[in-house]
N, C-alpha and C positions, 0 to 999 in steps of 0.2 A: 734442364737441357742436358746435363750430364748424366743423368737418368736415362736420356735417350739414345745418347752414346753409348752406354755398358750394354742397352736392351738391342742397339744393331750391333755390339761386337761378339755379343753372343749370338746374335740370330747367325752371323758368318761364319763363326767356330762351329754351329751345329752344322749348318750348310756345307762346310768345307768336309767335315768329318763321313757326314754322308753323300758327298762326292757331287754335290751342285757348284761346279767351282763359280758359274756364271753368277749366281748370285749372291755368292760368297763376297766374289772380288765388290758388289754394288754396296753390299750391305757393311765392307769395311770402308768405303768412299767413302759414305755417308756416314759411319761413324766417326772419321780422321775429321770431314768438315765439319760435324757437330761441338768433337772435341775444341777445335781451334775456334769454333765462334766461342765456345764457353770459359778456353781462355782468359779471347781479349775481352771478352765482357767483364769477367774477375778481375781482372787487372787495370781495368776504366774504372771498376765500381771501385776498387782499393784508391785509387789515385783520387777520383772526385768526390767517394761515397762521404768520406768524415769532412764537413768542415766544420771548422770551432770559428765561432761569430763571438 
């Protein structure tokens, strides 16, 4: 998932650079929500992933 975040923060950085701001501003949405779901998923796996039985 984090994969997918760096491949839309660049698809925005090229977009931006060659002056598509409209799809600029969608493709960094989508990148800020990918980021934060891939967060709290890090942070659930960290907290529940290890348990010692």
């Amino acid at each position: 998932m984090l994969h997918y975040a760096i491949v839309f923060l660049v698809i925005a950085l090229i977009a931006g650079v060659l002056g598509f701001g409209g799809i600029a501003g969608t493709a960094v949405g989508i990148a800020k929500i990918l980021f934060f779901v891939f967060l709290i998923l890090f942070v659930v796996s960290l907290i529940f992933g290890r348990r010692k039985l």
